[in-house]
RODO-2510 file (C-alpha; in nm, 4 decimals, decimal comma):
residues 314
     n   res          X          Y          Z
     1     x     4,1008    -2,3372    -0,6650
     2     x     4,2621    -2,4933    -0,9639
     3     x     4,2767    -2,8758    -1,0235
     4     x     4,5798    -2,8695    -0,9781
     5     x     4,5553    -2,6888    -0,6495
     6     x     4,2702    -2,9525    -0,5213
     7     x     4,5190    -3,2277    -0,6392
     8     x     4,8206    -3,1408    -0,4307
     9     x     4,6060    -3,0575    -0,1266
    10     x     4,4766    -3,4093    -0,1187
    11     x     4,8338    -3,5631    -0,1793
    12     x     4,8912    -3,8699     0,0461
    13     x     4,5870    -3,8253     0,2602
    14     x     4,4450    -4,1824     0,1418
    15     x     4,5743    -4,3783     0,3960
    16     x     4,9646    -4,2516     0,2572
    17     x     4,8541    -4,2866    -0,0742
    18     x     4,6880    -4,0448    -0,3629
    19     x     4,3642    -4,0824    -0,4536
    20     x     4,3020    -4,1285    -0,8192
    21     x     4,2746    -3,8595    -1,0258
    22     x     3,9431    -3,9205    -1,1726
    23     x     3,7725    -3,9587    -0,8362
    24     x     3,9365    -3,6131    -0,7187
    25     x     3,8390    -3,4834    -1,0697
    26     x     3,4749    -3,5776    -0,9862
    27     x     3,4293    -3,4408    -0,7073
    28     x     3,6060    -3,1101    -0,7688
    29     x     3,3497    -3,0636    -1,0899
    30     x     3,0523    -3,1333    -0,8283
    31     x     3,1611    -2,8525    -0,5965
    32     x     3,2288    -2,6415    -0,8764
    33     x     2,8764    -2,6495    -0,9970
    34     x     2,7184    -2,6707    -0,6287
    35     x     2,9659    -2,5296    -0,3832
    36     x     2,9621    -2,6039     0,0321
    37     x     2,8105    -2,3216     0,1495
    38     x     2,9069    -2,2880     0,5430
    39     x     2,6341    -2,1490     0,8079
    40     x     2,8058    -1,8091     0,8262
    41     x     2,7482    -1,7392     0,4321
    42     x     2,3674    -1,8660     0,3987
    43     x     2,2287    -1,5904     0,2304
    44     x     2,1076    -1,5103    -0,1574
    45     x     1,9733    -1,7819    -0,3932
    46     x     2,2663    -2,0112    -0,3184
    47     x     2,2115    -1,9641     0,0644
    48     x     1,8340    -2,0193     0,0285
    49     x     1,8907    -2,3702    -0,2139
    50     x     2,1078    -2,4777     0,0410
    51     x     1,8874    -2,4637     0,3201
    52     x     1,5498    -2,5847     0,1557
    53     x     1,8145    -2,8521     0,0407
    54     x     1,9014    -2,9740     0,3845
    55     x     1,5004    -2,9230     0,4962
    56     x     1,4196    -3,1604     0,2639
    57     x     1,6989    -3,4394     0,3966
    58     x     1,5996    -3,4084     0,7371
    59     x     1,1991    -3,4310     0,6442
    60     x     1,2981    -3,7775     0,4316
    61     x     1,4737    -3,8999     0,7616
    62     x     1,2237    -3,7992     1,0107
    63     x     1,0827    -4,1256     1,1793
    64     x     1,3338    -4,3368     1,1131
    65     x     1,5815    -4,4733     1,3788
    66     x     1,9481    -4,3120     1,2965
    67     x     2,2399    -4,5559     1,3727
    68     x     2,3174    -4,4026     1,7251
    69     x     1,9231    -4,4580     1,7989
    70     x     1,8466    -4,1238     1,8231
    71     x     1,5179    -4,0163     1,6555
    72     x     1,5222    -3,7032     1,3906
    73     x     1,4264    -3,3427     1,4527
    74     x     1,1739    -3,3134     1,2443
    75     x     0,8358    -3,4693     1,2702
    76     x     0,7252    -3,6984     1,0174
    77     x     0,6502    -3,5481     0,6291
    78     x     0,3409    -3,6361     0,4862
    79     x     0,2893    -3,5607     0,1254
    80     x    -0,0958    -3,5024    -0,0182
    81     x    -0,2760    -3,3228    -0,2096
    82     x    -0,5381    -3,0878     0,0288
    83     x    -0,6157    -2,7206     0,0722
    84     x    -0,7126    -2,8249     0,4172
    85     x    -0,4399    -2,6546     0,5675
    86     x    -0,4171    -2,3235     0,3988
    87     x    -0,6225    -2,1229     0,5722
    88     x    -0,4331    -2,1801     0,8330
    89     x    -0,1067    -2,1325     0,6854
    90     x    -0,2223    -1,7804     0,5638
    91     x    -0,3566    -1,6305     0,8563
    92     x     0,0355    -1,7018     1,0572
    93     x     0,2334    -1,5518     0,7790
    94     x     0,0306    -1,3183     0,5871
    95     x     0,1863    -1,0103     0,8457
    96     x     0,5270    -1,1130     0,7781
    97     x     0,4219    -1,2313     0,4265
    98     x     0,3054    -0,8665     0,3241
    99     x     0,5666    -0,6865     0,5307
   100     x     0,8812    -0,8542     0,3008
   101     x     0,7050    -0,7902    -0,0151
   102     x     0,6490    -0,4457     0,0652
   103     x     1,0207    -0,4087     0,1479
   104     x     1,0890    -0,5543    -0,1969
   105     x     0,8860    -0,3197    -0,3428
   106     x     0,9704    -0,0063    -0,1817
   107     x     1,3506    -0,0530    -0,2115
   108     x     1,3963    -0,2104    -0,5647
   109     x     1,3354     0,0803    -0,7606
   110     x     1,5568    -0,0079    -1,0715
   111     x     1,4819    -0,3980    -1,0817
   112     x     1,1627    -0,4168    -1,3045
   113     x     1,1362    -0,8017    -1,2328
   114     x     1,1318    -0,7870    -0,8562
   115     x     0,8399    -0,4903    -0,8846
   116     x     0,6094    -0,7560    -1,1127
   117     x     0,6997    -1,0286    -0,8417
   118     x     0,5921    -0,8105    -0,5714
   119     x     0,2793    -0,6998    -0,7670
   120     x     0,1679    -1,0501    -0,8526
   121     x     0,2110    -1,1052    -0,4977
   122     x     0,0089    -0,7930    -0,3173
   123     x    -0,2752    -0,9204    -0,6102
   124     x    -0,2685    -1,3191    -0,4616
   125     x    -0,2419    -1,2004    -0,0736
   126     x    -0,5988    -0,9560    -0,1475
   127     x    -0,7175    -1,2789    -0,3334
   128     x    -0,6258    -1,5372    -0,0578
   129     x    -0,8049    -1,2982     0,2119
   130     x    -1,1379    -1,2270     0,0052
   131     x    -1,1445    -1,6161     0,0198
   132     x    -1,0659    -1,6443     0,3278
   133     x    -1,2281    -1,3299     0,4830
   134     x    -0,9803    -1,1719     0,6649
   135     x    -1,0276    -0,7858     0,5626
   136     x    -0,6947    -0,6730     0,8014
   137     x    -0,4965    -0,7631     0,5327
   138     x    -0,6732    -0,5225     0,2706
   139     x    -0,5726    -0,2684     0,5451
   140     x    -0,2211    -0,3694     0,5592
   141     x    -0,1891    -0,3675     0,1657
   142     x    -0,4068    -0,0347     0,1527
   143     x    -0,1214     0,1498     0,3946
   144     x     0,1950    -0,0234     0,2177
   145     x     0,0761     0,0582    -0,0853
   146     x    -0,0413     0,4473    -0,0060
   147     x     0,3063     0,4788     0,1538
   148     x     0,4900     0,4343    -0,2355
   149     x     0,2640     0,6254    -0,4091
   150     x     0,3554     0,9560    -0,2936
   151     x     0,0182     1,0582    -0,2852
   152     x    -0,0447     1,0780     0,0687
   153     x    -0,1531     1,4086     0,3019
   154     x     0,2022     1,4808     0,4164
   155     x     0,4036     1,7615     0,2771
   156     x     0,1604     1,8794     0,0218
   157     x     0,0335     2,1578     0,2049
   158     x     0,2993     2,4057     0,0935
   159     x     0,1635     2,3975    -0,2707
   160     x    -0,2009     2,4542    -0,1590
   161     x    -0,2057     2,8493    -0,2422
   162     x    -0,0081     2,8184    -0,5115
   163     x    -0,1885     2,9099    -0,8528
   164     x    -0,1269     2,6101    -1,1030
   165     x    -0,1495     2,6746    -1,4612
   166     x    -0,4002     2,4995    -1,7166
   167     x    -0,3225     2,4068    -2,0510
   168     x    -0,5043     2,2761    -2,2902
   169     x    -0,3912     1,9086    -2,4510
   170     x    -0,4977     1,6111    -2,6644
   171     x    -0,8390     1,8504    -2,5774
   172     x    -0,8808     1,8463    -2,2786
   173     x    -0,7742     2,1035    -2,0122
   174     x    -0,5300     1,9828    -1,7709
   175     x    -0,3813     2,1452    -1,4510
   176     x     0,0044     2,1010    -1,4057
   177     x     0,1446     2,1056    -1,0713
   178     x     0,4705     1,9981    -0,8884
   179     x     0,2500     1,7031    -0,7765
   180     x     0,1304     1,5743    -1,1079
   181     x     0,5077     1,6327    -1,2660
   182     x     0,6669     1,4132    -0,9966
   183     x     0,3999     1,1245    -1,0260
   184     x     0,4394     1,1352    -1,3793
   185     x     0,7981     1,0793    -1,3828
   186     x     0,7492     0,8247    -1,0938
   187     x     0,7105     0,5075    -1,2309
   188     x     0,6912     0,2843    -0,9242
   189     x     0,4667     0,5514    -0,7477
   190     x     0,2548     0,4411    -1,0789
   191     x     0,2437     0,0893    -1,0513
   192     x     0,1376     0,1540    -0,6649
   193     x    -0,1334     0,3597    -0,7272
   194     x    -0,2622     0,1371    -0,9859
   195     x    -0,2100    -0,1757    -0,7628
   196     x    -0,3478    -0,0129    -0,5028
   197     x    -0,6817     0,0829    -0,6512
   198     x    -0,7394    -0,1951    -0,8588
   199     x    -0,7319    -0,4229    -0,5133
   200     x    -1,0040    -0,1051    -0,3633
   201     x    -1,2192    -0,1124    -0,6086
   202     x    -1,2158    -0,5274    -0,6160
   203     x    -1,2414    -0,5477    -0,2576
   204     x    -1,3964    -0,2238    -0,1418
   205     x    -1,6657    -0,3929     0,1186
   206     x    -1,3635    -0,5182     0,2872
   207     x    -1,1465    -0,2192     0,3784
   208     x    -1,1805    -0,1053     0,7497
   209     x    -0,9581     0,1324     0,8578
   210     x    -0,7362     0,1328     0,4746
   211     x    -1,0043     0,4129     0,3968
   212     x    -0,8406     0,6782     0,5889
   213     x    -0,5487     0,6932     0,3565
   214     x    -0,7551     0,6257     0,0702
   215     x    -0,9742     0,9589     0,1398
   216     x    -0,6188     1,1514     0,1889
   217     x    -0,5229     1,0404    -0,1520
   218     x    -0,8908     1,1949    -0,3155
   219     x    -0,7595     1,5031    -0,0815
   220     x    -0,4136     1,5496    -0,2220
   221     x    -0,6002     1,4829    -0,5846
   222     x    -0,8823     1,6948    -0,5524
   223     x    -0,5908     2,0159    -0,4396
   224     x    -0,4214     1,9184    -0,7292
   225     x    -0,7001     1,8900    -0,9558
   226     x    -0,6141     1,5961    -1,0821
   227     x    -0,9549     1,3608    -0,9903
   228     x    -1,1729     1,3079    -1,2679
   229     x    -1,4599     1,5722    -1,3570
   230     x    -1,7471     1,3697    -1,1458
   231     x    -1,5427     1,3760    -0,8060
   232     x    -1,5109     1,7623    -0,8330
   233     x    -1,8557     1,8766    -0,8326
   234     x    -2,1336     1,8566    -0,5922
   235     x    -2,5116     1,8347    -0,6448
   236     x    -2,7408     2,1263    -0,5094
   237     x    -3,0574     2,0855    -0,4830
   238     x    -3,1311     2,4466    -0,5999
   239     x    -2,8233     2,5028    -0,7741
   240     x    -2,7812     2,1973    -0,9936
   241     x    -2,4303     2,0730    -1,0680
   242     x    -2,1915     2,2924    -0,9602
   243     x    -1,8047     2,2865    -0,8916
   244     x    -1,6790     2,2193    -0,5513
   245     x    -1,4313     2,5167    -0,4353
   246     x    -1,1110     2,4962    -0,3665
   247     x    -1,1152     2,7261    -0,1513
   248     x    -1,3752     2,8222     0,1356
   249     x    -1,5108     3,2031     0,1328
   250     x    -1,2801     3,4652     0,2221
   251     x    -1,3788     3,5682     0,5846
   252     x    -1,4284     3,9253     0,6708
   253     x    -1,1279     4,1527     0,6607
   254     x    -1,0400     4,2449     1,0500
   255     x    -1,0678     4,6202     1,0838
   256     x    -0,7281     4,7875     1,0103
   257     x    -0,4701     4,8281     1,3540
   258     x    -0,2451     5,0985     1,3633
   259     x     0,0996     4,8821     1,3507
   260     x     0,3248     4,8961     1,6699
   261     x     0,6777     4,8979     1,7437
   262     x     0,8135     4,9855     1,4281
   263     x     0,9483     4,8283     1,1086
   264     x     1,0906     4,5517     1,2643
   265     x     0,7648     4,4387     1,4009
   266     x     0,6225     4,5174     1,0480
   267     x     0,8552     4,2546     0,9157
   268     x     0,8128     4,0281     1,1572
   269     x     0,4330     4,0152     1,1134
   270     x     0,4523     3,9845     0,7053
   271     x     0,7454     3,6903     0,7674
   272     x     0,4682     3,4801     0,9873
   273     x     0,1529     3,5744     0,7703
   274     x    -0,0102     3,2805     0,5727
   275     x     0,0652     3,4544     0,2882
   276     x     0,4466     3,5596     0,3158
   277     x     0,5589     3,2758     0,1106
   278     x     0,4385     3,4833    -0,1890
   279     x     0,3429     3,1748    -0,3866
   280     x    -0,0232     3,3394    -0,3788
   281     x    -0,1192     3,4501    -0,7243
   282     x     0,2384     3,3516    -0,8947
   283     x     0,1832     3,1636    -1,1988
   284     x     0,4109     2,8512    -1,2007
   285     x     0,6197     2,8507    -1,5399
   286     x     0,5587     2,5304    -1,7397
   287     x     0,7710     2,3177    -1,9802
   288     x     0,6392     2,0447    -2,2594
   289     x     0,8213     1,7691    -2,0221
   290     x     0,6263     1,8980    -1,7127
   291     x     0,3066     1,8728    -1,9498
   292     x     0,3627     1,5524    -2,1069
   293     x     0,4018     1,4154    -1,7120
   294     x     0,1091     1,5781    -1,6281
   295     x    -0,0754     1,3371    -1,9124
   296     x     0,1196     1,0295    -1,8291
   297     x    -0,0440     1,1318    -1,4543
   298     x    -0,3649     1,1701    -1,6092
   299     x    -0,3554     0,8754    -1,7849
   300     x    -0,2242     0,6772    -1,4425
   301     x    -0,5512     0,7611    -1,2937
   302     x    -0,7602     0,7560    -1,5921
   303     x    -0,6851     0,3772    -1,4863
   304     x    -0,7571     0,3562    -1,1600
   305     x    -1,1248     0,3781    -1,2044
   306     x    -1,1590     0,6390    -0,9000
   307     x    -1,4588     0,7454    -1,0312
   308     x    -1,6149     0,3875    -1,0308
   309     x    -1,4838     0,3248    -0,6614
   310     x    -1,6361     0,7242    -0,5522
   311     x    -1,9529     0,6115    -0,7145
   312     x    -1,9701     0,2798    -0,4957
   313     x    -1,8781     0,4421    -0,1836
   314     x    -2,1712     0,6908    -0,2388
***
């Protein structure tokens, strides 16, 4: 709405008169800047300034007698400076608390700024509950966080059989797989991992029941080869060092049975073999962008410190 427009609205309303133009003026530059927001539209920045706004009014009048003798809402709003109360304060809302961020996270792919805010505020929630001791709230950050890396046990059994090359790169061999090529070009499933680990390996004697999705994520590594060199072997006594397989033994071939009921049975028996997908002993076909994802995955857990956590565990 124009001046103009605001103007002729307002025409004759002051007691049959205009008001002046200045006055109207003012006040049509106030709500141009901070605009009535009604109860239906409270929502977004504007929505949320608006409320803490009107919080704040009724906190200043609570106590005092309004002129219809009717006492506020609110109780009364004392101001100091104590951490008296925060321990208190954390252990209501840290559910909900963790539970929004997590949202933010999850669904704000493309909005770098709101990932860092979340972040910073996973990294303050595992700091206020070290303080405070509550170690359910590792646990709830553990399983938000395992849930956005992509790393978990689900669906990753289909590429178990498959045989994964191994090239050779900044020297070092490395092991590309449809698993390390999507985390590499995932960069919020990244930033979780990263998040996720540095908060384990802070706070590892305070995880309960977070370790069962942290052992699924060593599981989906170790199939993928992707954990570092000290996670995949195994100390013999006899033996020494010596690789753990990724495979158990082969069990005894079954003694041949003379197929029944013809080729369709045939069929039908190949079709629901383990092995009729055929991805056993096919060599996946590799690119220079699926390698140089497979390094920016390396290098993702290169940071994690997985290792260092493994070794305190043991």
């Amino acid at each position: 709405m124009t001046i103009d427009d605001y103007k002729r609205n307002l025409r004759g309303v002051n007691d049959g008169k205009d008001f002046p133009p200045e006055y109207l003026a003012g006040i049509h530059e106030s709500l141009k800047r901070r605009e009535i927001i009604l109860p239906e539209e409270h929502g977004g920045q504007s929505g949320f300034d608006y409320a803490w706004k009107t919080l704040m009014m009724k906190s200043r009048g609570a106590g005092e007698s309004n002129p219809d003798n009717r006492r506020s809402l609110t109780g009364p709003m004392i101001i100091c400076n104590t951490s008296r109360f925060d321990e208190a304060m954390f252990k209501h809302a840290w559910r909900p608390l963790i539970g929004s961020i997590a949202y933010a996270f999850t669904t704000s792919a493309q909005d770098e700024h709101v990932i860092q805010q979340a972040i910073t505020g996973f990294r303050q929630c595992a700091s206020l509950a070290g303080h405070f001791n509550i170690p359910e709230v590792f646990d709830t950050i553990v399983l938000s966080l395992s849930t956005a890396t992509g790393l978990g046990d689900e669906g990753e059994h289909g590429y178990q059989t498959a045989n994964y090359p191994v090239v050779e790169k900044e020297n070092q061999s490395v092991t590309v797989s449809p698993l390390s090529i999507k985390f590499g070009h995932d960069y919020r499933s990244q930033i979780a991992t990263v998040v996720l680990f540095t908060i384990a390996n802070g706070h590892g004697n305070a995880i309960r029941e977070g370790w069962t999705q942290i052992f699924e994520m060593f599981q989906t590594l170790f199939l993928h080869s992707l954990l570092p060199a000290p996670m995949l072997q195994m100390e013999d006594f006899l033996a020494g060092t010596t690789m753990i397989p990724m495979k158990a033994a082969a069990p005894a071939a079954a003694p041949e049975r003379r197929p029944e009921g013809g080729l369709l049975s045939t069929l039908s028996s190949y079709l629901l073999s383990p092995y009729g997908n055929g991805t056993e002993g096919v060599v996946m076909e590799t690119s220079d962008d699926d390698v140089e994802s497979t390094m920016v995955a390396v290098d993702c857990l290169g940071s994690c410190k997985l290792e260092e956590l493994y070794g305190e565990i043991l």
